[in-house]
N, C-alpha and C positions, 0 to 999 in steps of 0.2 A: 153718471148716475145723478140723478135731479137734487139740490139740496146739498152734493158735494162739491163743491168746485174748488180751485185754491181758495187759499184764505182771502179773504176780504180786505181790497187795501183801504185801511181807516184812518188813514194818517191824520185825515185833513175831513175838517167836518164839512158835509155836502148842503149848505144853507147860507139864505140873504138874498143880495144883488145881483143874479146873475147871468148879465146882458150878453144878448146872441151876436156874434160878431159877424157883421155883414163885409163879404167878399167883394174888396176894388178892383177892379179891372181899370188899364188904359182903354184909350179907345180905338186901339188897335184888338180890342178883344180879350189881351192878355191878362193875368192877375198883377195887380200893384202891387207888392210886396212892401215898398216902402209906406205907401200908405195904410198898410193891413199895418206897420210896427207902428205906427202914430197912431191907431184907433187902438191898439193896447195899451200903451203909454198911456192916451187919453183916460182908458178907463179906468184906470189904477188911478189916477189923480183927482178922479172923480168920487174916487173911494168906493167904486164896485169891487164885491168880495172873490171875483173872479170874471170868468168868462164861457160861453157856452160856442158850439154850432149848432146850428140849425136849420129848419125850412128858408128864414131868410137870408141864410150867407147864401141861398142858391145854388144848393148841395147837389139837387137832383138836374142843376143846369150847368154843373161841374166833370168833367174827363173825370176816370179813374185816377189817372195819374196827377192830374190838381187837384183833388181832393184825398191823395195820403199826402202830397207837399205841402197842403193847406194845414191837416192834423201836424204832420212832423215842424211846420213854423211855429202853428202855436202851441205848442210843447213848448219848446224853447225859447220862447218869447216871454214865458210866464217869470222864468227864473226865482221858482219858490214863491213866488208873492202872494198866490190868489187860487181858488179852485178853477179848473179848467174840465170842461165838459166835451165831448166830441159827441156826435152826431151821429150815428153810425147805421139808423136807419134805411134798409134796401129792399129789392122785389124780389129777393132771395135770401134762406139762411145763411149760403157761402156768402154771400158777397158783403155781409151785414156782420158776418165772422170777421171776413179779413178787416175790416172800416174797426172793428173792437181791437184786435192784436196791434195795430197801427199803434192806435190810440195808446195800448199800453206801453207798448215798446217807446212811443215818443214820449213818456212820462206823465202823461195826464191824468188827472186822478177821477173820473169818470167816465160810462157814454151814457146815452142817453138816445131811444129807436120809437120809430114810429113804427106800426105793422105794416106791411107791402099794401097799397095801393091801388094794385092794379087788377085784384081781386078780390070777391068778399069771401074771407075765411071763416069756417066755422070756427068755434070757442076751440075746440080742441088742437088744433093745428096755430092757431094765435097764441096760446098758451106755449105746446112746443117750440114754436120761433124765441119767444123770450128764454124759455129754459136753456136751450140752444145754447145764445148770447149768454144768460149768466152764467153757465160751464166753461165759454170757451177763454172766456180772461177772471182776472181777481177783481178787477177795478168794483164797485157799486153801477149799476145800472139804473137809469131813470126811463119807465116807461111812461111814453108820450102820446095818447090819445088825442090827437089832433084831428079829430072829425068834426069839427064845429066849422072847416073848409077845407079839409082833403079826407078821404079814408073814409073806416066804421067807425062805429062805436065798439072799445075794446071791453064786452060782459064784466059785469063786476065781478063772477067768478073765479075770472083770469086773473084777476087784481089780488083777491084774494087767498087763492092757491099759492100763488109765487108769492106772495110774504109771507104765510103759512112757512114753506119748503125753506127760505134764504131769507127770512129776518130783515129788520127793519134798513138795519147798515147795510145790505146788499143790495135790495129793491125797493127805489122812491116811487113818485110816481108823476107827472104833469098832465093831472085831466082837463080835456080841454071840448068834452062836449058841451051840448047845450041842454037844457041850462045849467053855464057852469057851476054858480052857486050852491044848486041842488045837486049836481053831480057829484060836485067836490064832499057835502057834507054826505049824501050818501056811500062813496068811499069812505071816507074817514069813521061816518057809524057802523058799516061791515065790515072793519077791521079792529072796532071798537079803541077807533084813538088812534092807533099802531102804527099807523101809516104815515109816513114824510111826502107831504106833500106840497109839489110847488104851484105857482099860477103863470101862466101864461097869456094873458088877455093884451097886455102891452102896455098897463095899467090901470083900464078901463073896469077891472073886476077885482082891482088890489084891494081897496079897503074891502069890502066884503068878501071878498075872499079872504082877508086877514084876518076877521071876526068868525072864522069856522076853521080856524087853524093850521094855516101853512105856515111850513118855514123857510120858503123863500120865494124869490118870483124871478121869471126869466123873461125880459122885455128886450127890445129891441136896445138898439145904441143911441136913435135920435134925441129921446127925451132922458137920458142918464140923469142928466143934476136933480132935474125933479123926481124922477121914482127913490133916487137915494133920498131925496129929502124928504117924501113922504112912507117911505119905511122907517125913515128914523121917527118922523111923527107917530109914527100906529105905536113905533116902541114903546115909543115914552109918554101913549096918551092923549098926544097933543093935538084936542077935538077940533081946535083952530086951524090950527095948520092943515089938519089934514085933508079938510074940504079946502080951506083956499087954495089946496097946489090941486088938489085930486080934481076940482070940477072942472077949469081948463086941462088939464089933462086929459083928463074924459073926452072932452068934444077934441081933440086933435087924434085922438084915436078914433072917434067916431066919424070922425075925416077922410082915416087912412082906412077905415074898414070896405067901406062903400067900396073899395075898388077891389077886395081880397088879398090875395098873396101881392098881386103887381101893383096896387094902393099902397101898401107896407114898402114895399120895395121905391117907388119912386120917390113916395116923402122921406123915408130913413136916408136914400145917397144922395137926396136934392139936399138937406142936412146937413149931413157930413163934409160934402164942397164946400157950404157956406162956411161952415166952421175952419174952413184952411185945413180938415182930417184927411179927408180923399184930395184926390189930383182933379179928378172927374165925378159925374150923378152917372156913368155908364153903367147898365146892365142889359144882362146876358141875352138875345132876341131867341125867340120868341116874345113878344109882350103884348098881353093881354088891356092895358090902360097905360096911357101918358098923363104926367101932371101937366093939366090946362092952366092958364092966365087967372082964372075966376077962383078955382080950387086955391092956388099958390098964394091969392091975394087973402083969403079965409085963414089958410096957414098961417101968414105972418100977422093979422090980427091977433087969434088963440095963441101964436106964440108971444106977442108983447106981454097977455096975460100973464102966460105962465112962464116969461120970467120974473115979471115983475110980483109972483106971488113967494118963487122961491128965491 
């Protein structure tokens, strides 16, 4: 029945920092596991409030079975420190169930689903799928509107229904059409406030999206020290800071955009190698764009900036 599910796990408040953990593989194809615990480590030390999955761990370029050993790791990897979100979006309700159960069973205190993909569903049936998902576990749910490069646009009346029926602590949200600014605040005014919501741009829409009130953001791993240091800026006001990290920020993501999902993806593990995180920059083939000579040489410009600003 829609609006009863168990009780809501609220242990742990669902807001902040909360960077999407990109999936190492060796380059025999395999997942790195030891490099998946050093990019948690990192982030904690970084002082993100937790950890997400998402479209760029490379969920939908994941077996079944690496992607519940991927949930059940980082479960265990958290050891109370931080909120942990799972990903659990799929091109069916069963399969987008079992990705939720995982998630609980391996102790994570959220998921978080895109709608299926591979169809345009009406309102009614996109609604259903979420209802679904919040029935089948306790955790809070974050619904993900990622049509600004895969999927629809999720109606605001889907948004709205489901926090209606399951309350603010059950259903968040991460809108992430276009435009997001106006998307974000027109959720937030059809809910009148009600609604938690995060951003997802990869920092490119943080401050303004900060200024229409989210409470948290979920960005990629590459640029950690800086999105932390300009959320702690928007905290505490600090109109200096916030454009000196934000504006090279901005054009490094305006870098990775150009190429879409596989942009995101080869600057975030080109990254993470550099930093001694990962073993390897390998990901999953198919791939739609490689990072060139010209690109990589603009990358480490914008990056001189933006450390030297945070």
């Amino acid at each position: 029945m829609v609006g009863t599910a168990h009780p809501t796990n609220m242990t742990k408040v669902i807001a902040g920092v909360l960077p999407v953990v990109h999936t190492p593989f060796h380059n025999d194809d395999t997942i790195d596991w030891e490099s998946l615990e050093r990019q948690v480590e990192w982030a904690f030390a970084e002082e993100a409030d937790g950890y997400c999955t998402g479209m760029v761990s490379e969920l939908f370029r994941l077996t079944y079975h690496e992607r519940i050993k991927l949930t059940e790791r980082l479960g265990a990897l958290n050891q109370g420190r931080g909120v942990v979100v799972i990903g659990v979006g799929a091109e069916s309700t069963k399969q987008a169930v079992e990705y939720a159960r995982c998630a609980e069973e391996a102790g994570c205190d959220a998921i978080m689903a895109i709608p299926p993909i591979s169809t345009a569903l009406p309102a009614p049936q996109t609604l259903a799928y979420f209802q679904d998902l919040a029935d089948a576990v306790s955790l809070p749910l974050i619904v993900q509107d990622a049509s600004s490069y895969v999927g629809q646009e999720i109606p605001v009346s889907v948004s709205t229904e489901l926090l209606a029926s399951y309350g603010a602590d059950k259903i968040l949200f991460k809108p992430e059409a276009t435009p997001i600014g106006p998307k974000l605040s027109e959720l937030r005014d059809a809910t009148a406030g009600q609604a938690k919501i995060f951003e997802g741009s990869g920092g490119m829409c943080l401050v303004d999206s900060y200024r229409r009130g989210i409470v948290g953001t979920i960005p990629g791993m590459e640029f950690l020290p800086a999105v932390v240091a300009l959320w702690q800026a928007l905290q505490n006001g600090d109109e200096e800071a916030i454009y000196r990290i934000y504006l090279p920020l901005c054009a490094l993501v305006a870098l990775q955009l150009q190429a879409g999902l596989d942009g995101f993806l080869a600057v975030e593990k080109y990254l993470l190698q550099k930093k001694g995180i990962f073993a390897t920059d390998y990901r999953r083939k198919p791939l739609a764009w490689e990072l060139d000579n010209e690109t990589q040489q603009e990358l480490e410009r914008l990056l001189s900036l933006l450390e030297a600003a945070v």
